[in-house]
Backbone as a chain_set.jsonl record, in Angstrom:
{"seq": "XXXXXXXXXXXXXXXXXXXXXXXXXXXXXXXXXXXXXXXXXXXXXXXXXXXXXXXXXXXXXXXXXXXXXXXXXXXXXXXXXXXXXXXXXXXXXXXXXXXXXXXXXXXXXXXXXXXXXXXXXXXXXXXXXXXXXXXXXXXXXXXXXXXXXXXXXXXXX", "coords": {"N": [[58.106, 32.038, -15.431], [58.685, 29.64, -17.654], [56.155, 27.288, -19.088], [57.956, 24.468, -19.648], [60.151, 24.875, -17.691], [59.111, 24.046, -15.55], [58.306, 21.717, -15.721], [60.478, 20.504, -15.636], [61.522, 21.103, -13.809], [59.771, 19.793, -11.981], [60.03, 16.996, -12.78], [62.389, 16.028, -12.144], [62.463, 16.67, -9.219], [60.322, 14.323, -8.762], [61.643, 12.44, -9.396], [64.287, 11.878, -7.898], [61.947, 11.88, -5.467], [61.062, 9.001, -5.841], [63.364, 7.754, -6.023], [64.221, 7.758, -3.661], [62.1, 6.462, -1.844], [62.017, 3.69, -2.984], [64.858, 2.882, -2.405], [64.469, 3.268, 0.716], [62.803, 0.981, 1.184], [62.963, -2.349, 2.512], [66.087, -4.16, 1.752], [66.353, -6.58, 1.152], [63.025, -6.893, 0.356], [63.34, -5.431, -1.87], [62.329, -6.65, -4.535], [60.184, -8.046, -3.616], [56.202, -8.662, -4.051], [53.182, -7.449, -3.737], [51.175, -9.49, -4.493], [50.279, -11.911, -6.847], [50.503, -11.337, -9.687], [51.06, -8.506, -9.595], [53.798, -5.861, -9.509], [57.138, -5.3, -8.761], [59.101, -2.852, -6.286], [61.337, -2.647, -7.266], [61.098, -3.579, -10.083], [59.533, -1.944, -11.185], [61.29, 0.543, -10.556], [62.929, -0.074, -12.834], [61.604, -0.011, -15.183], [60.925, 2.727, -14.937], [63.385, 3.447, -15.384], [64.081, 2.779, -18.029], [61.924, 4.173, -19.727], [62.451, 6.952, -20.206], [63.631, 6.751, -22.978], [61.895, 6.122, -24.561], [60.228, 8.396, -24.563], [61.389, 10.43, -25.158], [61.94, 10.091, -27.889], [58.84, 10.287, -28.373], [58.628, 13.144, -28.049], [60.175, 14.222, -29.631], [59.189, 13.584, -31.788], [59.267, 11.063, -33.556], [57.473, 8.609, -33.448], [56.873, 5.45, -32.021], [55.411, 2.845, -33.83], [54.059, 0.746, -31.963], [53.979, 0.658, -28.964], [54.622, -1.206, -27.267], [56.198, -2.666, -28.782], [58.677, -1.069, -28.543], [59.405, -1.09, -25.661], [60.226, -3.77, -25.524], [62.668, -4.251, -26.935], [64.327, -2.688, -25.626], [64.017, -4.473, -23.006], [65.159, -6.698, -24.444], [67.984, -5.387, -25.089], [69.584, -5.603, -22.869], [71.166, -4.137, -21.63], [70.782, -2.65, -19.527], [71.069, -2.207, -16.072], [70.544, -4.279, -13.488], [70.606, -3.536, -10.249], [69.862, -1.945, -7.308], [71.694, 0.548, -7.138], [72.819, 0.99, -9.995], [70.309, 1.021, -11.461], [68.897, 3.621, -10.471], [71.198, 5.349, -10.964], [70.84, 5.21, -14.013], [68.061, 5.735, -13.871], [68.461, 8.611, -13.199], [70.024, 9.813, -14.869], [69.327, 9.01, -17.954], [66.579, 10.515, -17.639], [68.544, 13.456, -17.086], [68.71, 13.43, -19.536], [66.191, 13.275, -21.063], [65.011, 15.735, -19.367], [67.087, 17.8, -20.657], [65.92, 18.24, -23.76], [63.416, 18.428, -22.921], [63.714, 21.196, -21.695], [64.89, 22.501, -24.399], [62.741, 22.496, -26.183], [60.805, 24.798, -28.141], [58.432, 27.57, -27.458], [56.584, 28.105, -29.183], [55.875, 25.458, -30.204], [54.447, 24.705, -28.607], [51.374, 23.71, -28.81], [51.648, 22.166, -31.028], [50.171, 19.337, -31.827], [50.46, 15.699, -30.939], [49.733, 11.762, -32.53], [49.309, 9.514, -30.101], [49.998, 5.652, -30.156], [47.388, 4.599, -29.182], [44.488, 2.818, -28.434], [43.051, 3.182, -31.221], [44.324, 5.906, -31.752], [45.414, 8.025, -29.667], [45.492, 11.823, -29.299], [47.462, 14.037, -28.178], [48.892, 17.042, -27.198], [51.915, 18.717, -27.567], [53.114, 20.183, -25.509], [51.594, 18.521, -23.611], [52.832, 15.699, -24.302], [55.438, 16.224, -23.018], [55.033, 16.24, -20.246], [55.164, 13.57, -19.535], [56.987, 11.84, -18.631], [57.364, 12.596, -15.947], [54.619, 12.588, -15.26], [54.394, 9.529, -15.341], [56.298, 8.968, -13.22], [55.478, 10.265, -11.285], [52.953, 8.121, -10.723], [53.837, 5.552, -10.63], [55.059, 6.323, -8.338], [53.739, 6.145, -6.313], [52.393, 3.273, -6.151], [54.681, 1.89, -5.152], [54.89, 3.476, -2.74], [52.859, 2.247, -1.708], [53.676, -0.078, -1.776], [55.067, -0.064, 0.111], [54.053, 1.034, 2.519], [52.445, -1.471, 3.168], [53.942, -3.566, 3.781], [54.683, -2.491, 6.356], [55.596, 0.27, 6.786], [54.994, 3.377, 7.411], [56.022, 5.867, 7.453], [56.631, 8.811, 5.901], [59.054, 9.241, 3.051]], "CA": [[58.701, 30.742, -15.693], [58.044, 28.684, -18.794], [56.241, 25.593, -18.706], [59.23, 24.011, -20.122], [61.448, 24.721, -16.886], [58.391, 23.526, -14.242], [58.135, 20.347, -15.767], [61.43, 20.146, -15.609], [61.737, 21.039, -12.08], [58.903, 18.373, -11.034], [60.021, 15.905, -13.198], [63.502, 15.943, -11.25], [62.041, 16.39, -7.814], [60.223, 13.147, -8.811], [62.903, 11.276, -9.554], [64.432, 11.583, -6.03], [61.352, 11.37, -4.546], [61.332, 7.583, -6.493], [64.76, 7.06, -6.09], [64.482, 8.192, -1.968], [61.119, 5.471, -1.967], [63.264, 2.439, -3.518], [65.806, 2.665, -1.177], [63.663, 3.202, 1.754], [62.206, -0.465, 1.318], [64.09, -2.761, 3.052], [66.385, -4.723, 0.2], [65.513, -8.261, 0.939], [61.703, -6.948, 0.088], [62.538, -4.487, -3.724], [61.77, -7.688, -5.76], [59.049, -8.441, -3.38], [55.445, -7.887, -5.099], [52.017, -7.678, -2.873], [50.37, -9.977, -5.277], [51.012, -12.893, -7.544], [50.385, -10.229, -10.968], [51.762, -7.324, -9.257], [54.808, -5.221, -9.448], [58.108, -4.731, -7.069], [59.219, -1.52, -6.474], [62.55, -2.811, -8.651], [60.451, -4.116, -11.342], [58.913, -0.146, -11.641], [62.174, 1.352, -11.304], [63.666, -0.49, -14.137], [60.717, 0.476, -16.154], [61.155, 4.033, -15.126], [64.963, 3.823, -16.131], [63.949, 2.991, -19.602], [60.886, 4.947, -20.288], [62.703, 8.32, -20.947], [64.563, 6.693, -24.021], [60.574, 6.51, -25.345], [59.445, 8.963, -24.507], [62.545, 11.385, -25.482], [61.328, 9.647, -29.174], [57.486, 10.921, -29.057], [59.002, 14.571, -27.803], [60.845, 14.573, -30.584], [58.438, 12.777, -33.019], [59.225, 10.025, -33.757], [56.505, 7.796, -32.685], [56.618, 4.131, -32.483], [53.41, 2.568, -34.169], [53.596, -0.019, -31.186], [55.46, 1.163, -27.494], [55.051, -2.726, -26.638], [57.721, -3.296, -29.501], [60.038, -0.503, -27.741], [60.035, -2.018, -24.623], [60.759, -4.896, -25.178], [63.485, -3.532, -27.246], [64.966, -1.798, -24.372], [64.443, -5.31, -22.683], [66.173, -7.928, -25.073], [69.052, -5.035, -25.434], [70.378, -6.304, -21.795], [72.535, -2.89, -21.16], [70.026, -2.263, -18.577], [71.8, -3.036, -14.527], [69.777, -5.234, -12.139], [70.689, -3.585, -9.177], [69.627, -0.507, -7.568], [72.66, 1.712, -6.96], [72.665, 0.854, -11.0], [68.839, 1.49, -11.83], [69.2, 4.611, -9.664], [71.961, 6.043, -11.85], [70.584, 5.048, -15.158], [67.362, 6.706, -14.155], [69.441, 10.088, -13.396], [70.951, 9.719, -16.233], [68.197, 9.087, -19.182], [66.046, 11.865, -17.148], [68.817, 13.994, -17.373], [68.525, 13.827, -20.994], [64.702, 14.166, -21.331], [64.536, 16.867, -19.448], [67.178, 18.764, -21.427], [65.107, 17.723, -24.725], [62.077, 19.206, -22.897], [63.831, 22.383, -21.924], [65.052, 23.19, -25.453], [61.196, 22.944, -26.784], [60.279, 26.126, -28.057], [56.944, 27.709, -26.385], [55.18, 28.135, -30.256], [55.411, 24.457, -30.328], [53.765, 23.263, -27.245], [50.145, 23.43, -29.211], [51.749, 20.577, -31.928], [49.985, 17.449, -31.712], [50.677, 13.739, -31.795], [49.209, 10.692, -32.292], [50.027, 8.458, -29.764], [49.411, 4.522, -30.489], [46.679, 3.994, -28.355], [42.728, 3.001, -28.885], [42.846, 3.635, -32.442], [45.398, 7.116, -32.155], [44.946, 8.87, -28.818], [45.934, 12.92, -29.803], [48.12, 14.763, -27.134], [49.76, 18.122, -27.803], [53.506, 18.44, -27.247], [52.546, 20.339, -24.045], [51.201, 17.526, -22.654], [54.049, 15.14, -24.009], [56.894, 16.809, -22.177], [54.425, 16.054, -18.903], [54.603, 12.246, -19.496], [57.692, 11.622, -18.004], [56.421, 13.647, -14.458], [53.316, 11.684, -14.815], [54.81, 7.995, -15.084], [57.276, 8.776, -12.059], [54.4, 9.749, -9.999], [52.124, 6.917, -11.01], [54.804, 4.429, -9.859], [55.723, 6.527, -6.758], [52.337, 6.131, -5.185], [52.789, 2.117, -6.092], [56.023, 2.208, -4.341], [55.009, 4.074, -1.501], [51.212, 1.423, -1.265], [54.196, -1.279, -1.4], [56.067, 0.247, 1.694], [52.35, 0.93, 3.44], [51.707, -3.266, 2.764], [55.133, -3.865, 4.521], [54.164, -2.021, 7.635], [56.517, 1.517, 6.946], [54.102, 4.583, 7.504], [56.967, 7.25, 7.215], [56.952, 9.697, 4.371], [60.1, 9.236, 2.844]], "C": [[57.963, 30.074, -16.851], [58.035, 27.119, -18.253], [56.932, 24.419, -18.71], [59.789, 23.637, -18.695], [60.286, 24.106, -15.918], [58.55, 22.237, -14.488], [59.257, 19.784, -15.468], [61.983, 19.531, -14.098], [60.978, 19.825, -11.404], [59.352, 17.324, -11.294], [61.515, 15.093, -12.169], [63.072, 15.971, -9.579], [61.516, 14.998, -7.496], [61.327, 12.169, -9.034], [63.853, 11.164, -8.708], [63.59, 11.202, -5.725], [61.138, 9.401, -4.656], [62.286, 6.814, -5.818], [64.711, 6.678, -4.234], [63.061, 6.437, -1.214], [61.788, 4.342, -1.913], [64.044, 2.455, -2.127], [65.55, 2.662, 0.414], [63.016, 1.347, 2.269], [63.391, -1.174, 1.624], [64.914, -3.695, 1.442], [66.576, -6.196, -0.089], [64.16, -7.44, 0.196], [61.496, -5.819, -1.193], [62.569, -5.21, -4.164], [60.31, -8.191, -5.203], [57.972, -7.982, -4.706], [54.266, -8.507, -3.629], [50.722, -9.61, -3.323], [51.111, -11.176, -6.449], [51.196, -11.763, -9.841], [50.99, -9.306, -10.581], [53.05, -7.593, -9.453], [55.812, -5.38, -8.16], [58.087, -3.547, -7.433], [60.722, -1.687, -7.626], [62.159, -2.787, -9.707], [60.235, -2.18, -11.993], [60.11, 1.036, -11.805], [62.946, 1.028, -12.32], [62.772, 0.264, -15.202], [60.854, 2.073, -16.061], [62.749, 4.43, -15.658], [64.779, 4.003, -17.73], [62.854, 3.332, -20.244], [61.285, 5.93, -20.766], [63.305, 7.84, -22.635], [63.297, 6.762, -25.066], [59.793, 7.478, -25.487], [60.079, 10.552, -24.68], [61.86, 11.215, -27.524], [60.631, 10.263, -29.571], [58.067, 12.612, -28.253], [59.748, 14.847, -29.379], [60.098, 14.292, -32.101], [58.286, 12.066, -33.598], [58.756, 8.959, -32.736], [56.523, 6.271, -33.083], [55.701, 3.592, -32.838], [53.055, 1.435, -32.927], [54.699, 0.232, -29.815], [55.502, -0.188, -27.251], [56.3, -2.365, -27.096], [59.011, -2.323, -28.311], [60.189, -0.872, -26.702], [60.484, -3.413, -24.712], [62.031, -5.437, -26.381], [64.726, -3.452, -26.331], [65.125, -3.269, -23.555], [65.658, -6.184, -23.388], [67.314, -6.653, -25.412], [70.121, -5.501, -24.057], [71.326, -5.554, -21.207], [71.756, -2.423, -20.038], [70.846, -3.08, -17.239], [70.026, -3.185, -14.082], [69.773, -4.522, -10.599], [70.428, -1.977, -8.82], [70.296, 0.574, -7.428], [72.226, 1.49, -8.894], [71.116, 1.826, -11.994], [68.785, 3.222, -11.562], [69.723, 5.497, -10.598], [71.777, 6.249, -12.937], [69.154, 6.298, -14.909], [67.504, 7.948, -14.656], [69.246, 10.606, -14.217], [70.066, 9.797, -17.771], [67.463, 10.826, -19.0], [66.664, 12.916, -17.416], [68.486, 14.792, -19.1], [67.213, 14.254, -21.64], [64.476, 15.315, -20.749], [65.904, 18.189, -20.364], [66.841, 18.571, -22.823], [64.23, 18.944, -24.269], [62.272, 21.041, -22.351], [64.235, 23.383, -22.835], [63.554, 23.078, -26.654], [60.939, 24.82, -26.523], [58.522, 26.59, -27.789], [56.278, 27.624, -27.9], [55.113, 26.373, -30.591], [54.451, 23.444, -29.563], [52.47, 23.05, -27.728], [50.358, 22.43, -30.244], [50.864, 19.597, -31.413], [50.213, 16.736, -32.313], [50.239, 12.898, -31.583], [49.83, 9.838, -31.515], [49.019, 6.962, -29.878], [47.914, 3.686, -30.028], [44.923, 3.684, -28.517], [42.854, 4.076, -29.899], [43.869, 5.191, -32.417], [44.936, 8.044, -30.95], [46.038, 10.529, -29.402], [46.258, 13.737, -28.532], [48.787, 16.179, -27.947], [51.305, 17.902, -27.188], [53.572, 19.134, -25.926], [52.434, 18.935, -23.059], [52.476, 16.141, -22.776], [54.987, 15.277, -22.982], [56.617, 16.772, -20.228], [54.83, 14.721, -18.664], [55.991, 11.512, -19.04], [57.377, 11.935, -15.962], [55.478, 12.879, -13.99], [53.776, 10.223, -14.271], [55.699, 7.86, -13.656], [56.02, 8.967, -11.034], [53.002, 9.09, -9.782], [52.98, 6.008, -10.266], [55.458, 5.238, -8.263], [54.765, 6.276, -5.884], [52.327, 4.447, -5.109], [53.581, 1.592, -5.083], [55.584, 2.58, -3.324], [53.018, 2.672, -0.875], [52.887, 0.231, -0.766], [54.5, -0.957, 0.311], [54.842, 0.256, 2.77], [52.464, -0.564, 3.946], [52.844, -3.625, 4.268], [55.174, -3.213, 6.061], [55.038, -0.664, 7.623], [55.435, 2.33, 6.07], [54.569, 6.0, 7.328], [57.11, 7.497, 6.012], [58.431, 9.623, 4.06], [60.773, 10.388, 1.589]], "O": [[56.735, 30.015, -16.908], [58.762, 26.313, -17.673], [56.669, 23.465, -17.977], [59.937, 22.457, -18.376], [60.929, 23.316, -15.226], [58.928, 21.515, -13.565], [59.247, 18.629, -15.041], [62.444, 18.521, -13.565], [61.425, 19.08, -10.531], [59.31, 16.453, -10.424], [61.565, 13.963, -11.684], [63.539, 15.102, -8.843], [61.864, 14.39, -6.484], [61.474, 11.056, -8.53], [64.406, 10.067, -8.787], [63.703, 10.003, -5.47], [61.089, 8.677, -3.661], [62.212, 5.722, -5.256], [65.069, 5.63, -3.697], [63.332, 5.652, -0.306], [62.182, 3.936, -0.82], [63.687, 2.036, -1.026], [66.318, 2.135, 1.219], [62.897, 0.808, 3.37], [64.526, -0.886, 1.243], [64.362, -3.791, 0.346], [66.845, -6.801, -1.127], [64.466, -7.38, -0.995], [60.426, -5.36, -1.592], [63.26, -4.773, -5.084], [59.428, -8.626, -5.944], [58.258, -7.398, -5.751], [54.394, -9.466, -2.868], [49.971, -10.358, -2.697], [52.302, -11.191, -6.759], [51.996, -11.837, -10.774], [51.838, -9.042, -11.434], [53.591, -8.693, -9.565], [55.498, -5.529, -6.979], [57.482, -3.041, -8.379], [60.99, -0.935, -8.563], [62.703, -2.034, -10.515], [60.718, -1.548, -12.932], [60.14, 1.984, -12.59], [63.708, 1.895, -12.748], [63.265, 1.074, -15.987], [60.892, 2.69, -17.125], [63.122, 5.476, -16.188], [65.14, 4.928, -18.458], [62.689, 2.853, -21.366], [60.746, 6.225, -21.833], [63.365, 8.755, -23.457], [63.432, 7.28, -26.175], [58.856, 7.565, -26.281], [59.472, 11.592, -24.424], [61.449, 12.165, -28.191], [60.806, 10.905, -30.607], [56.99, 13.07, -27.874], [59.61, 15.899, -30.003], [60.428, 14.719, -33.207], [57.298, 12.029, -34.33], [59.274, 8.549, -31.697], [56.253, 5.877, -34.218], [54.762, 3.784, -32.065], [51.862, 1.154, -32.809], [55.909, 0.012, -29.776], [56.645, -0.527, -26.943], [57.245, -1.933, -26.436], [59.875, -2.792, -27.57], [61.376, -1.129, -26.502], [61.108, -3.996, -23.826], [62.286, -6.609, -26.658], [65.801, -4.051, -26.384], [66.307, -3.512, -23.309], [66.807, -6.3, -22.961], [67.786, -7.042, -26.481], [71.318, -5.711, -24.255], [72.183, -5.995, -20.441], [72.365, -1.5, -19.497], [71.186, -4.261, -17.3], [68.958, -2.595, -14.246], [68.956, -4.951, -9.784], [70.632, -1.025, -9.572], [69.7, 1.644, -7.551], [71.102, 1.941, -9.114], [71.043, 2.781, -12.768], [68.633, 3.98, -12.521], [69.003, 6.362, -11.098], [72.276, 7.281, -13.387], [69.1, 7.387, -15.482], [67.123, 8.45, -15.713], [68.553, 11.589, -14.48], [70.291, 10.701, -18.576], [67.611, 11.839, -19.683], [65.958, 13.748, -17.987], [68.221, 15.898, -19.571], [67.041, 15.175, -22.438], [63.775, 16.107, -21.378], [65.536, 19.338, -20.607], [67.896, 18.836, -23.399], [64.174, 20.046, -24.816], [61.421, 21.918, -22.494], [64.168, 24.596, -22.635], [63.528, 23.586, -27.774], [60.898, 25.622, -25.59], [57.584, 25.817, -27.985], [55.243, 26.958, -27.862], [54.17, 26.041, -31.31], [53.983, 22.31, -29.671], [52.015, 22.056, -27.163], [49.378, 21.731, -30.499], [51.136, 19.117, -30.313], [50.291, 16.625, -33.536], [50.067, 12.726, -30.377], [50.848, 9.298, -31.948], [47.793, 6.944, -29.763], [47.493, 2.587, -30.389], [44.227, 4.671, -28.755], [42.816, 5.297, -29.748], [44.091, 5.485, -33.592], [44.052, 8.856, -31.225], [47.175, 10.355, -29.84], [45.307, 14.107, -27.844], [49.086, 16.213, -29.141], [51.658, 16.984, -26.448], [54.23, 18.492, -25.107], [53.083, 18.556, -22.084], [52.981, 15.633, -21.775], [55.234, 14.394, -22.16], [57.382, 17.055, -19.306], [54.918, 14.492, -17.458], [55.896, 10.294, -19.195], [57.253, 11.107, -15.06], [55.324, 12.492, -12.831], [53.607, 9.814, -13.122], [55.776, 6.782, -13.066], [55.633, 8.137, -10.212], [52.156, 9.399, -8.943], [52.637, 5.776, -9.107], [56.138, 4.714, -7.38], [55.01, 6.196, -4.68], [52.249, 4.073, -3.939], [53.116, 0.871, -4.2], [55.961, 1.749, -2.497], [52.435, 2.58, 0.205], [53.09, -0.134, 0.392], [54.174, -1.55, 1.339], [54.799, -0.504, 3.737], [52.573, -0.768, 5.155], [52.51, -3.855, 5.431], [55.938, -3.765, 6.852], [55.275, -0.392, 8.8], [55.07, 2.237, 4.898], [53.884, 7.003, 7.13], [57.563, 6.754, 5.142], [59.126, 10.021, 4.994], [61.979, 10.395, 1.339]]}, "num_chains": 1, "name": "protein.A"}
């Protein structure tokens, strides 16, 4: 199997396991947040709806010199739904498209590197790009699943 199709595979298993999370919380309490700074679990899946459209960008190479600006981009464009059958679908849906992006990467490219914006130019290879979708879903699924903990629901979902 090429690394290509695993990531692929996880990155999609994550994105149920997300999606299966979300909907698990009761739906008076996905805008909740634990904290007056903290996150909902809505808030995180919006952000995971419109992360692939950035991160489809630095796969491809074109790197924004500032990801703030693209989000908030992706915000003031307003085509983004509010609700989570909506969010849900959009995720899908973007995902779909990054991962077929990251399964037409050819294997002599995965040693490329790119600068991404960060403390002065952090340097990733395109390997590790095509992870960073995978990663961000299960960064926010462990969030998601502390929220549901907080709320008193102990079941793996």
């Amino acid at each position: 199997m090429r690394l290509q199709d695993q990531v692929v595979k996880l990155t999609q298993r994550a994105v149920e396991d997300v999606i299966r999370a979300v909907e698990a919380i009761p739906e008076d309490k996905r805008d909740w947040s634990p904290a007056p700074h903290t996150r909902s679990a809505m808030s995180q899946l919006k952000e995971l709806s419109q992360s692939p459209a950035l991160l489809t960008r630095v796969i491809g190479g074109d790197i924004p010199e500032r990801f703030r600006d693209h989000a908030e981009e992706n915000r003031a464009s307003g085509a983004q739904s509010e609700d989570f059958a909506g969010l849900a679908a959009t995720l899908r849906s973007e995902t779909a498209k990054i991962c077929s992006l990251v399964s037409s990467v050819e294997d002599e490219d995965l040693e490329r590197e790119i600068t991404l914006p960060f403390g002065g130019g952090m340097i990733i290879t395109l390997a590790d790009a095509i992870g960073l979708h995978h990663w961000n879903l299960t960064y926010h699924l462990g969030q998601i699943n502390y929220i549901q903990t907080i709320l008193g629901d102990m079941e793996m979902h």
